[in-house]
N, C-alpha and C positions, 0 to 999 in steps of 0.2 A: 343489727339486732337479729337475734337467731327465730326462725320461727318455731314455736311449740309443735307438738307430735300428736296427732290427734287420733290412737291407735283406734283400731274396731276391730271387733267381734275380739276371736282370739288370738289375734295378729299378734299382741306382746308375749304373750302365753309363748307360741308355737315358737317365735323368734328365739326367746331364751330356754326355749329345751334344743335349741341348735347346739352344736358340737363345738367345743369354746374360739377356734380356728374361724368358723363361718359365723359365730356373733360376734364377733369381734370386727370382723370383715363387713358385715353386713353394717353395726352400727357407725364406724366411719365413713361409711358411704350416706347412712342417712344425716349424720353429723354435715357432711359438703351439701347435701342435700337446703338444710337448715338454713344454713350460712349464703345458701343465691345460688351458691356450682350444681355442675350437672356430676351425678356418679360415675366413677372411671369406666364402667361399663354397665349398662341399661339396653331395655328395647321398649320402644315405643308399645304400646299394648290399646290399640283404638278402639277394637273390637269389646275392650271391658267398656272402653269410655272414653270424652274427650280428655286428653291430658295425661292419661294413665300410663306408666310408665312400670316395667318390670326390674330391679336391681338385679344384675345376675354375679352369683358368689359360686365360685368352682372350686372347690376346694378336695384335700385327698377323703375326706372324710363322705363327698358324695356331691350333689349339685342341690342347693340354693336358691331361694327366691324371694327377693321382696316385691309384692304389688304399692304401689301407691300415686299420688298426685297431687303435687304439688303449686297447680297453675291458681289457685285461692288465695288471697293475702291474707287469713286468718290463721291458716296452720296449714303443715303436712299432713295428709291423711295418709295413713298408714292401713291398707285396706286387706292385705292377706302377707302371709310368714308361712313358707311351705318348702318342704326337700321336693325334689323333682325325682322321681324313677324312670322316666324315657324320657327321650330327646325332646318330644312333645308336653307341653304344658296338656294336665288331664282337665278334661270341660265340667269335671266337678269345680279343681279349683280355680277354672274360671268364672262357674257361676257363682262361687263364692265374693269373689272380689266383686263380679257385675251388679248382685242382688247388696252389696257394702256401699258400692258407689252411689247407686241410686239413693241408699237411706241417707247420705251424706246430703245431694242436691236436694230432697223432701226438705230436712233439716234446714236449710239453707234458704230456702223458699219459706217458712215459716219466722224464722229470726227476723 
């Protein structure tokens, strides 16, 4: 059974104004994601959170990123969709994903 997608903020937004190369790329990875596999290439991301996990998509059209975490049996959270401009992830869009995580575990505590 696949698990559902449980995007936030404007993760799906940002994701498909990606450049058809790197949403195409991006969405197979969350597709293996879905299905149990780990994505061909990820980096652990602790510092957003326990579990978090960065997709990373390189493509010619520029550099790629999916946030998200998947370690919940109710769905993927899908936490940030963002192009990268330096080698460095910028600590807006990490407090993006950080301040997304956190309303997920709120949520989650309330259910």
């Amino acid at each position: 059974m696949m698990k559902p997608i449980d995007w936030r903020g404007s993760a799906l937004k940002d994701i498909q104004a990606f450049p058809d190369d790197a949403k195409h790329r991006a969405g197979y990875q969350l597709r293996k994601i879905q299905q149990g596999d780990q994505p061909d290439e990820f980096k652990p991301m602790p510092e957003i959170g326990a579990g978090v996990n960065e997709i990373i998509v390189d493509t010619a059209d520029g550099w790629f990123r999916v946030m998200y975490v998947a370690k919940f049996e109710e769905a993927l959270y899908v936490l940030h969709s963002f192009q990268k401009k330096t080698n460095k992830t910028s600590q807006g869009d990490k407090d993006i994903a950080k301040r997304r995580y956190g309303a997920v575990l709120i949520e989650r505590k309330t259910k």
